[in-house]
N, CA, C and O atoms as CSV, one atom per row, in Angstrom:
chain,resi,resn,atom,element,x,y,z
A,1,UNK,N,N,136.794,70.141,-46.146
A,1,UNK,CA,C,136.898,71.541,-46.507
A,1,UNK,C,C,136.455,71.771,-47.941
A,1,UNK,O,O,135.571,72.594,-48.183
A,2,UNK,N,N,137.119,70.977,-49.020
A,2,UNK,CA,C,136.032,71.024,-50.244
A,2,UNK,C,C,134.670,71.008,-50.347
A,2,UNK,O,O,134.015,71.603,-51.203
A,3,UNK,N,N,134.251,70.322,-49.467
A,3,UNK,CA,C,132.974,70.285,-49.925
A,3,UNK,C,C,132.268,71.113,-49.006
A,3,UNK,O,O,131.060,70.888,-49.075
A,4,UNK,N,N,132.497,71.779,-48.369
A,4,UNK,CA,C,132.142,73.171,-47.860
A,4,UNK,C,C,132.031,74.491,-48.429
A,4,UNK,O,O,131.262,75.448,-48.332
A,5,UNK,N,N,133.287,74.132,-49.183
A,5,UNK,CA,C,133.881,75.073,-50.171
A,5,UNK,C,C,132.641,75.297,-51.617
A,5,UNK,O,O,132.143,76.301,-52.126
A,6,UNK,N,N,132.502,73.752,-51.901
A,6,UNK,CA,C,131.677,73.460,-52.670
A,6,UNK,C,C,130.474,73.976,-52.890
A,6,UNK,O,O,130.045,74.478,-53.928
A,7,UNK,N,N,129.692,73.757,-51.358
A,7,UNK,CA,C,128.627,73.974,-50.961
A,7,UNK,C,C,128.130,75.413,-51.046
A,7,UNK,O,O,127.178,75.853,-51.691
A,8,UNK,N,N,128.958,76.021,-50.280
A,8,UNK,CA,C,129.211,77.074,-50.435
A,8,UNK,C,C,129.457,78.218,-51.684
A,8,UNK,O,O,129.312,79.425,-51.493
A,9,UNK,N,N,129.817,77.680,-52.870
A,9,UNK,CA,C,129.834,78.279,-54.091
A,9,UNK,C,C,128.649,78.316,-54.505
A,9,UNK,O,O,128.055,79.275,-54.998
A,10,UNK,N,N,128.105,76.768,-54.220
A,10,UNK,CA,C,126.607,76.104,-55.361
A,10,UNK,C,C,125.419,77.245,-54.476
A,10,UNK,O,O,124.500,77.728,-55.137
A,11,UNK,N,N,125.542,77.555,-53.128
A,11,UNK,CA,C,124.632,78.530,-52.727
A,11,UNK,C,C,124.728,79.782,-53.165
A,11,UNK,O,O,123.860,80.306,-53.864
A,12,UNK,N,N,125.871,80.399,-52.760
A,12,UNK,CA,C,126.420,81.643,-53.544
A,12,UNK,C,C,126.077,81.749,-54.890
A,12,UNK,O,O,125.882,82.924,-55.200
A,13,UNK,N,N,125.941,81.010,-55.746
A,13,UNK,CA,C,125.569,81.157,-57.192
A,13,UNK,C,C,124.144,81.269,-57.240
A,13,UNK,O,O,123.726,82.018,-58.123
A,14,UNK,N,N,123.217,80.663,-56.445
A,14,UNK,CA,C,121.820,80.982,-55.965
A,14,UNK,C,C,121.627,82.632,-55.636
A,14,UNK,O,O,120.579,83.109,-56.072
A,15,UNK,N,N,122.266,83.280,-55.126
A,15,UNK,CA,C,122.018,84.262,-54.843
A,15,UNK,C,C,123.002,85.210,-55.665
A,15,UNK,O,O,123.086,86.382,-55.298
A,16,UNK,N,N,123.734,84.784,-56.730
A,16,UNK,CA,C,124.525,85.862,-57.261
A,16,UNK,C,C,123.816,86.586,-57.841
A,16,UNK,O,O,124.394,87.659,-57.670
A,17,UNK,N,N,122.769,86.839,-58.548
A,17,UNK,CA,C,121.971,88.027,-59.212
A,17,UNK,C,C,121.560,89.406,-58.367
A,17,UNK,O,O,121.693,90.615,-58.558
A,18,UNK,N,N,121.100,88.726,-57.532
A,18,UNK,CA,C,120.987,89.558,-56.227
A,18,UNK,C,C,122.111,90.568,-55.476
A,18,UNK,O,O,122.347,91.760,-55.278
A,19,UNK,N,N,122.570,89.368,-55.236
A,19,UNK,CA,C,124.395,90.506,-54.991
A,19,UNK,C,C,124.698,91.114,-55.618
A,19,UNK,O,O,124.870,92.253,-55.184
A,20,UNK,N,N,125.011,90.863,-57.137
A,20,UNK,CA,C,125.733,91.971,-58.059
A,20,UNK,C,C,124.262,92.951,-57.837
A,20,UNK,O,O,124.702,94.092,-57.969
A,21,UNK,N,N,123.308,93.028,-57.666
A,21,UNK,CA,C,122.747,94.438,-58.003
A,21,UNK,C,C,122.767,95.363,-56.453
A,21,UNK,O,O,122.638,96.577,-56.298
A,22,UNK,N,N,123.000,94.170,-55.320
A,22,UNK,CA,C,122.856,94.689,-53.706
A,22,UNK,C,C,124.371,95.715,-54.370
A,22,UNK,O,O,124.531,96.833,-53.879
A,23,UNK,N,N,125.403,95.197,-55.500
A,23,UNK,CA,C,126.628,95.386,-54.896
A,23,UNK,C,C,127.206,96.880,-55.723
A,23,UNK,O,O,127.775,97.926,-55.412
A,24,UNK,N,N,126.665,96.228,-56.933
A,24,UNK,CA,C,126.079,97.874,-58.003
A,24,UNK,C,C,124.849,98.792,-57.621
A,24,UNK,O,O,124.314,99.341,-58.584
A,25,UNK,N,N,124.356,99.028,-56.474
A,25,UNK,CA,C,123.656,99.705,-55.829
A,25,UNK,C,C,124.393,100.657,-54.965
A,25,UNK,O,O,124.325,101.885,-55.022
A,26,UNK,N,N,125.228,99.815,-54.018
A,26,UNK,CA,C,126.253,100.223,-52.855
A,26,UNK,C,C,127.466,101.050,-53.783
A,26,UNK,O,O,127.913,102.121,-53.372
A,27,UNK,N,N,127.863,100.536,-54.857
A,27,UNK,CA,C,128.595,101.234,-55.292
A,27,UNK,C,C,128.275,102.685,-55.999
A,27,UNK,O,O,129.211,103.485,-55.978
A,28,UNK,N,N,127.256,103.038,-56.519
A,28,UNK,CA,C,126.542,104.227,-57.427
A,28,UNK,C,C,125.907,104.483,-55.682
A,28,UNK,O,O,125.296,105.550,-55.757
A,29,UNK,N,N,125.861,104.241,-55.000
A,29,UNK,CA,C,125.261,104.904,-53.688
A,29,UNK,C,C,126.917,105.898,-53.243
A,29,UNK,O,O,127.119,107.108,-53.348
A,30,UNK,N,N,127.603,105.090,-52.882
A,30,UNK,CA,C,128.896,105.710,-52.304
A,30,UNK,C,C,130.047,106.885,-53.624
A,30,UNK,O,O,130.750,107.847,-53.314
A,31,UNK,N,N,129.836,106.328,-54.929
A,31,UNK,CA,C,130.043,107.205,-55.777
A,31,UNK,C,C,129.487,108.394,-55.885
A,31,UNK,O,O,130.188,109.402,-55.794
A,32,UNK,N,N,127.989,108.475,-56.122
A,32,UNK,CA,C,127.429,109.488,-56.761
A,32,UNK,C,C,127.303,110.277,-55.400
A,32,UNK,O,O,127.571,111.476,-55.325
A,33,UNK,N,N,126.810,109.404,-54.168
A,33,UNK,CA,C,126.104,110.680,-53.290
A,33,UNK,C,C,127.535,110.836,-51.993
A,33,UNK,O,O,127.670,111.990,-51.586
A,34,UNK,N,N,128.384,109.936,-51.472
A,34,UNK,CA,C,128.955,110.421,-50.889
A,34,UNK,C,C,130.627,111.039,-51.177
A,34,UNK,O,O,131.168,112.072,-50.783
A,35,UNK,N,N,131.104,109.969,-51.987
A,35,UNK,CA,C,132.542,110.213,-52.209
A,35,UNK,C,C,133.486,110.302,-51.950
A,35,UNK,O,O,134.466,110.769,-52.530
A,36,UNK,N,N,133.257,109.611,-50.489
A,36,UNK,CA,C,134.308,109.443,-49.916
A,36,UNK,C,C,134.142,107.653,-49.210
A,36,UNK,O,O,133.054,107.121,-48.989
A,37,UNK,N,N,135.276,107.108,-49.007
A,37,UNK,CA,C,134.556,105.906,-48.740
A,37,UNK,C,C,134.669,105.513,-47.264
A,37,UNK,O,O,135.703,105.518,-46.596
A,38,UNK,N,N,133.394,105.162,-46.847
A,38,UNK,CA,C,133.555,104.513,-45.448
A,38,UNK,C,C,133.140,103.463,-45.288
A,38,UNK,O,O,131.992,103.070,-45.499
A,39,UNK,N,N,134.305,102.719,-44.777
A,39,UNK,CA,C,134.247,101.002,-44.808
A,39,UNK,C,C,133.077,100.222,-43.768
A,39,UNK,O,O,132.704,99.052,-43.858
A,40,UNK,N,N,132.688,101.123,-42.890
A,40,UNK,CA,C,131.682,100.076,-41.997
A,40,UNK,C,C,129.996,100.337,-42.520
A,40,UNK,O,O,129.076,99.570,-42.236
A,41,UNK,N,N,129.882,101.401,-43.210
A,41,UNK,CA,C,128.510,101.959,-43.873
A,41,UNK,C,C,128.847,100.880,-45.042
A,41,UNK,O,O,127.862,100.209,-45.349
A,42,UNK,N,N,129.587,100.692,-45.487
A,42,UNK,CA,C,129.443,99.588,-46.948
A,42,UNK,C,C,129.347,98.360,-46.466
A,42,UNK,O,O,128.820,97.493,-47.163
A,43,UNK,N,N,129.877,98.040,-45.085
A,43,UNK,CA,C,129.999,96.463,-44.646
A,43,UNK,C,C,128.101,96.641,-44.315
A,43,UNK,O,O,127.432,95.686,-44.712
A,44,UNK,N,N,127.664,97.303,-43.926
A,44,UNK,CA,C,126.433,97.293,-43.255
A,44,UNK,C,C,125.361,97.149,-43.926
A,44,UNK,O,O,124.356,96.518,-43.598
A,45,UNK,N,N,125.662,98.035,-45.368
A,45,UNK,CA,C,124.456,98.041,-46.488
A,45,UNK,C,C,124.540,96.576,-47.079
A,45,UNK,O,O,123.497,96.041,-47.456
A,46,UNK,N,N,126.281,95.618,-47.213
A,46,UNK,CA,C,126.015,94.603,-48.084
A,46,UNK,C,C,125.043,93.763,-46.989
A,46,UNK,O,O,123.996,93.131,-47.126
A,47,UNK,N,N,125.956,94.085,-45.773
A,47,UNK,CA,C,124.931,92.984,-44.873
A,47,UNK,C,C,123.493,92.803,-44.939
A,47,UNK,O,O,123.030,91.699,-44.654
A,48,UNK,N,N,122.533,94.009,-45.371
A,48,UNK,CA,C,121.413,94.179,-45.790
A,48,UNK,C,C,121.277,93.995,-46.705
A,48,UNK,O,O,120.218,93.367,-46.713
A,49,UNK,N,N,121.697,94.106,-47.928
A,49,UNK,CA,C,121.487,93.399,-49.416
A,49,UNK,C,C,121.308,92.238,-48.979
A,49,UNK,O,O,120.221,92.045,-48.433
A,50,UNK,N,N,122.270,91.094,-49.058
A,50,UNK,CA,C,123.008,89.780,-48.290
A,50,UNK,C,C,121.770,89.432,-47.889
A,50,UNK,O,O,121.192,88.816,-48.784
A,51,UNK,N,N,121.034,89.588,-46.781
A,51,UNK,CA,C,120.169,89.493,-45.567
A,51,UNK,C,C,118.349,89.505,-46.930
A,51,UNK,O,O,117.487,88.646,-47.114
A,52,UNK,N,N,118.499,90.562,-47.382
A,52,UNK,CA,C,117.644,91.160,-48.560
A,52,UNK,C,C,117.446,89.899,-49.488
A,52,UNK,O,O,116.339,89.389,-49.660
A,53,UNK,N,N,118.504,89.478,-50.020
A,53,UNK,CA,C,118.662,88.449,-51.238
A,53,UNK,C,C,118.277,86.819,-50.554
A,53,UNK,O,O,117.723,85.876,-51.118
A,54,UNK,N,N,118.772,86.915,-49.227
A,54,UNK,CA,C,119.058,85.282,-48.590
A,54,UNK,C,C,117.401,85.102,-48.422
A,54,UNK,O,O,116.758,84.308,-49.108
A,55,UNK,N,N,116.731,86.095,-47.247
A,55,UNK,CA,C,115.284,86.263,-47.075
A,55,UNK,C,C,114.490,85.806,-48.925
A,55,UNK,O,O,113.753,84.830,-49.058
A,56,UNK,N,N,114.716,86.368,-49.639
A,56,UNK,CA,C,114.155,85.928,-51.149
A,56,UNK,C,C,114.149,84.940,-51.186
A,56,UNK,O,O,113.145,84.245,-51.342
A,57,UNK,N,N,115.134,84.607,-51.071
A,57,UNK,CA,C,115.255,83.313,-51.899
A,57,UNK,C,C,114.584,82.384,-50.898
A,57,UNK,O,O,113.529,81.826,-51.199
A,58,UNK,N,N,115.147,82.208,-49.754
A,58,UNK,CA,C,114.015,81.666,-48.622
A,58,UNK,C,C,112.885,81.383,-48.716
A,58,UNK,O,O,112.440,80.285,-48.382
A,59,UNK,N,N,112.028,82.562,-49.310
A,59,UNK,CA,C,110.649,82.534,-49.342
A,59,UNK,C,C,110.377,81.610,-50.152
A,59,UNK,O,O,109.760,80.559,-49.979
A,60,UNK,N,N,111.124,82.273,-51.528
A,60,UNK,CA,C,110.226,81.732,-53.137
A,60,UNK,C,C,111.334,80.166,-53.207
A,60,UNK,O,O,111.040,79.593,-54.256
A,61,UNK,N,N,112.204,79.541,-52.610
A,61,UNK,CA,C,112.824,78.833,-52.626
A,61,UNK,C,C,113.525,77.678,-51.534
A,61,UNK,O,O,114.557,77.014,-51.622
A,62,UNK,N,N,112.294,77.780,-50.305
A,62,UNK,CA,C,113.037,77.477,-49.098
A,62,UNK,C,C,113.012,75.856,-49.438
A,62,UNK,O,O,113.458,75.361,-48.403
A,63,UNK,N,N,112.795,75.050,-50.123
A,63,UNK,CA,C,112.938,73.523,-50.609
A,63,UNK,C,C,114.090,73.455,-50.774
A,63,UNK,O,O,114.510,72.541,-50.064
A,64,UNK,N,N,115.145,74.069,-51.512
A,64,UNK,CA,C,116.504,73.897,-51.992
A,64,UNK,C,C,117.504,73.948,-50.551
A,64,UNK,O,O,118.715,73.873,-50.758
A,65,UNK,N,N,117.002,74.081,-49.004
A,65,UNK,CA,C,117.908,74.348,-48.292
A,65,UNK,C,C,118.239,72.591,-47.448
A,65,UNK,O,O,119.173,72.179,-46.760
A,66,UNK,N,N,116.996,71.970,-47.928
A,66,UNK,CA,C,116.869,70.340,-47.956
A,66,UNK,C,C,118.801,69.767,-48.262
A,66,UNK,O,O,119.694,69.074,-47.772
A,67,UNK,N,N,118.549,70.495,-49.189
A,67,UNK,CA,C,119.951,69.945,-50.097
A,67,UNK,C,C,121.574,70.327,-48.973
A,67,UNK,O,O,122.497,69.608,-48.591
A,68,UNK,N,N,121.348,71.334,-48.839
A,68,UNK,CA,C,122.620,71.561,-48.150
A,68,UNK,C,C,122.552,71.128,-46.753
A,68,UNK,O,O,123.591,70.859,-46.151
A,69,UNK,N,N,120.947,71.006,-45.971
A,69,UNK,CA,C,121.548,70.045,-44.382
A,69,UNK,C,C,121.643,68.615,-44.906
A,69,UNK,O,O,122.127,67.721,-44.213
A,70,UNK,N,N,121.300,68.464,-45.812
A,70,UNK,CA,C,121.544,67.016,-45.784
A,70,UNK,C,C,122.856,66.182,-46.419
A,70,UNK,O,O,123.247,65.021,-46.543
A,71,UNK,N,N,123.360,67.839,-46.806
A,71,UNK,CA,C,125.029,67.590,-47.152
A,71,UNK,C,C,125.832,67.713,-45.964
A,71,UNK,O,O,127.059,67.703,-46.062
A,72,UNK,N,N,125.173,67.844,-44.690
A,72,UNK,CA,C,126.012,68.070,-43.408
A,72,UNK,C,C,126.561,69.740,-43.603
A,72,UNK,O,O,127.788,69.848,-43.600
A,73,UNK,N,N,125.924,70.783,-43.737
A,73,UNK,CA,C,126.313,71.802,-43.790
A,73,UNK,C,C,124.715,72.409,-42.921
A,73,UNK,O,O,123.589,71.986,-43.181
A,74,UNK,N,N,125.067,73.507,-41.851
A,74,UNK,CA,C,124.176,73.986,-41.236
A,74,UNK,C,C,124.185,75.423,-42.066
A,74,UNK,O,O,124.935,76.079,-42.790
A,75,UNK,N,N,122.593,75.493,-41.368
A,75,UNK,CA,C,122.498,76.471,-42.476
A,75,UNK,C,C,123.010,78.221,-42.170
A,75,UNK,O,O,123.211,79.111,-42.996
A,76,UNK,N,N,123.115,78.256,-40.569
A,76,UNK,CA,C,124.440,79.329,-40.082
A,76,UNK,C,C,125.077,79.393,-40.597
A,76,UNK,O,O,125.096,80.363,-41.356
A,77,UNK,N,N,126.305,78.283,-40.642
A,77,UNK,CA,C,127.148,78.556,-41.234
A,77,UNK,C,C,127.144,78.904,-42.957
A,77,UNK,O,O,128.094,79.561,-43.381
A,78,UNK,N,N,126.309,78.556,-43.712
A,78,UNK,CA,C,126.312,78.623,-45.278
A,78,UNK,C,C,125.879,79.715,-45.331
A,78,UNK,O,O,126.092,80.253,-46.418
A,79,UNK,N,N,125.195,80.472,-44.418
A,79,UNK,CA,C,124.989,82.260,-44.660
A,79,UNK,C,C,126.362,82.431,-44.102
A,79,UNK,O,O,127.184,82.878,-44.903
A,80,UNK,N,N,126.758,82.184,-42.964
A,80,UNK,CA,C,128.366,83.009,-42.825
A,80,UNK,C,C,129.443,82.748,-44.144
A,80,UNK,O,O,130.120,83.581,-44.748
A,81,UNK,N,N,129.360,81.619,-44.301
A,81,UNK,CA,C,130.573,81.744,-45.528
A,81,UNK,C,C,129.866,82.264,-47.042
A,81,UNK,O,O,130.718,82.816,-47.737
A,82,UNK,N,N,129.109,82.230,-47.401
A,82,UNK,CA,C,128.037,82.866,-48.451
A,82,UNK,C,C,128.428,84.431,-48.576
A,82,UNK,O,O,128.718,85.107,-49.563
A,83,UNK,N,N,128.296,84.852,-46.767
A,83,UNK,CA,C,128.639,86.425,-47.094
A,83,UNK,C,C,129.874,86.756,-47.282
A,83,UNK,O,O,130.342,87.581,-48.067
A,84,UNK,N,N,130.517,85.907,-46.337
A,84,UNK,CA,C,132.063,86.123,-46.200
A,84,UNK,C,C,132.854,86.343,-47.550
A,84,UNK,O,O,133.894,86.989,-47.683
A,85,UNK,N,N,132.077,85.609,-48.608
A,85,UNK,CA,C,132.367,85.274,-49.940
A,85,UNK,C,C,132.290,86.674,-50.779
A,85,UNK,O,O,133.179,87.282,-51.374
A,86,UNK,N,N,130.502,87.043,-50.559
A,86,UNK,CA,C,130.040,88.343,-50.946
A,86,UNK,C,C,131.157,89.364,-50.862
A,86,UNK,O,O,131.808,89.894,-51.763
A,87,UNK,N,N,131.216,89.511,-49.454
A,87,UNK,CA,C,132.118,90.564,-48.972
A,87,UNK,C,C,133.906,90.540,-49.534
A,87,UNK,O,O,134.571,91.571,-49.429
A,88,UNK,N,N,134.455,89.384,-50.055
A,88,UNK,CA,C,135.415,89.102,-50.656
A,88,UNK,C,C,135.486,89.862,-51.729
A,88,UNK,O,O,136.251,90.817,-51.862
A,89,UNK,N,N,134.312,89.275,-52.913
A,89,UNK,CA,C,134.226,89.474,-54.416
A,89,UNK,C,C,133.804,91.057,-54.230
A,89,UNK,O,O,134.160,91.883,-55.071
A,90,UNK,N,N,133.188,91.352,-53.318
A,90,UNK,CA,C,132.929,93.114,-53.422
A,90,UNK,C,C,134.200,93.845,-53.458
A,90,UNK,O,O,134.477,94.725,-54.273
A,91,UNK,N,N,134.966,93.408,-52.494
A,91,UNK,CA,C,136.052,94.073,-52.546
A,91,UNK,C,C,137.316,94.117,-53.259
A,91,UNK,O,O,138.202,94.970,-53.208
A,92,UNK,N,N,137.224,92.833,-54.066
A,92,UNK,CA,C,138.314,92.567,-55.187
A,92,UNK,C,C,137.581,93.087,-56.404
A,92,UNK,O,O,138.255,92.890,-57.415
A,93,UNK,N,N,136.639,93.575,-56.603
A,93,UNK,CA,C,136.059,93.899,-57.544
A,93,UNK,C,C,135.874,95.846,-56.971
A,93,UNK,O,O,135.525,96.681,-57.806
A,94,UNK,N,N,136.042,96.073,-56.143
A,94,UNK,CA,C,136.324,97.547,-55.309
A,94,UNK,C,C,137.928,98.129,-55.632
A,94,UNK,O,O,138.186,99.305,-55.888
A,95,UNK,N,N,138.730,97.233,-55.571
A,95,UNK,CA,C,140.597,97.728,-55.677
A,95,UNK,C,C,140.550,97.252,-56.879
A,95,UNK,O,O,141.564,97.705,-57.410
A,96,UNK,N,N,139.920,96.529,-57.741
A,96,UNK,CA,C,140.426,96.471,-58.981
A,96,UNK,C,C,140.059,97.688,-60.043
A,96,UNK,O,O,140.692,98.209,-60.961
A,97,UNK,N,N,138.414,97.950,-59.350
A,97,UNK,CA,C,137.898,99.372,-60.169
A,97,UNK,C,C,139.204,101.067,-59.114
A,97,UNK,O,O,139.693,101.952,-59.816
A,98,UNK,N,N,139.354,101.056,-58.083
A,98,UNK,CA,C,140.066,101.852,-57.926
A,98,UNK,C,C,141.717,101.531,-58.001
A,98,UNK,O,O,142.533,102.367,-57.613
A,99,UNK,N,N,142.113,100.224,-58.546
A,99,UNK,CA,C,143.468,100.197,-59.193
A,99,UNK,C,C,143.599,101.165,-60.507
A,99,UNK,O,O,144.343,102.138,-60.630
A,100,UNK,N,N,142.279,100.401,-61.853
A,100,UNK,CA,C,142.039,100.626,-62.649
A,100,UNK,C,C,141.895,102.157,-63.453
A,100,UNK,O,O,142.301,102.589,-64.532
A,101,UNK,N,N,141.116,102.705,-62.351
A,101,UNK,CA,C,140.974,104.147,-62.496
A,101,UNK,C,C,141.996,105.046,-61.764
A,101,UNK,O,O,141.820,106.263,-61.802
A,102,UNK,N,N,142.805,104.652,-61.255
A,102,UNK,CA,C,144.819,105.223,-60.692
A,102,UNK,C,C,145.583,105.368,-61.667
A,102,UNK,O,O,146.238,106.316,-62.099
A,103,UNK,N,N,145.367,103.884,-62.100
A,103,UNK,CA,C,146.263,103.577,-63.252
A,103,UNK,C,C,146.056,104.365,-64.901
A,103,UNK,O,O,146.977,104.762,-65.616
A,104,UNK,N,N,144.662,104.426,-65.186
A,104,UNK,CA,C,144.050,105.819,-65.643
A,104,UNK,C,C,144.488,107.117,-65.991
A,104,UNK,O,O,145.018,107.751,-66.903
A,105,UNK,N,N,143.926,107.248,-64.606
A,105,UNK,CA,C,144.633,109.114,-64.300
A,105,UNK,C,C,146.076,109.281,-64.428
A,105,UNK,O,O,146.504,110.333,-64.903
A,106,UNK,N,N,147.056,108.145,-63.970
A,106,UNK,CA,C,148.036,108.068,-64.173
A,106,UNK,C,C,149.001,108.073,-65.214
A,106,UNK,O,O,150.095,108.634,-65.166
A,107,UNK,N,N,148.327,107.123,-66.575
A,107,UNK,CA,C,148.871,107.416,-67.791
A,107,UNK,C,C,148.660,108.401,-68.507
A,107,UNK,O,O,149.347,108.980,-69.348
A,108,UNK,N,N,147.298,108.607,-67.978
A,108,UNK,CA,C,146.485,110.018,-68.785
A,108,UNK,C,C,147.557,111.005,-68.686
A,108,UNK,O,O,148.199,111.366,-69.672
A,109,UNK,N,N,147.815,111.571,-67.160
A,109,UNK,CA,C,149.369,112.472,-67.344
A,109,UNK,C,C,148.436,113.325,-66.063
A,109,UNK,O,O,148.908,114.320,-65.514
């Protein structure tokens, strides 16, 4: 399980540039134009970022995927837990900006 875990980070960090902008995109998308939030339109757009960023890197980088079958990790699964991950950090980084801004309005008065 560590080294799944492992694996799984060292890819994820391959594609973190990508995400944070798939993820600061989705967010100034659902802020500015809709304003209200709906959870399966945001699961859908990261899935396309996600999908957006993995395809990249693929192209300009498909040598580096050597590394992870030959760590015994398929490469299904390292996109499923990769996103699973994505979709984690989006959302702890989602309740912490709408904790943040509660907590805000809240002291504000």
């Amino acid at each position: 399980m560590k080294r799944t875990t492992t694996l799984t980070f060292q890819y994820y960090r391959l594609l973190l540039y990508h995400n944070i902008f798939f993820t600061v995109m989705c967010a100034l998308f659902f802020l500015l134009g809709l304003k209200t939030i709906n959870l399966p339109v945001i699961i859908i757009s990261k899935f396309v970022g996600f999908i957006g960023a993995a395809a990249y890197h693929y192209y300009m980088q498909g040598n580096s995927y050597f590394y992870f079958r030959n760590a015994g990790l398929s490469i299904r699964r390292l996109y499923m837990y990769a996103f699973v991950t994505d979709l984690a950090v989006s959302f702890t980084l989602s309740l912490s900006y709408i904790l943040f801004t509660h907590a805000a309005a809240y002291f504000k008065g």
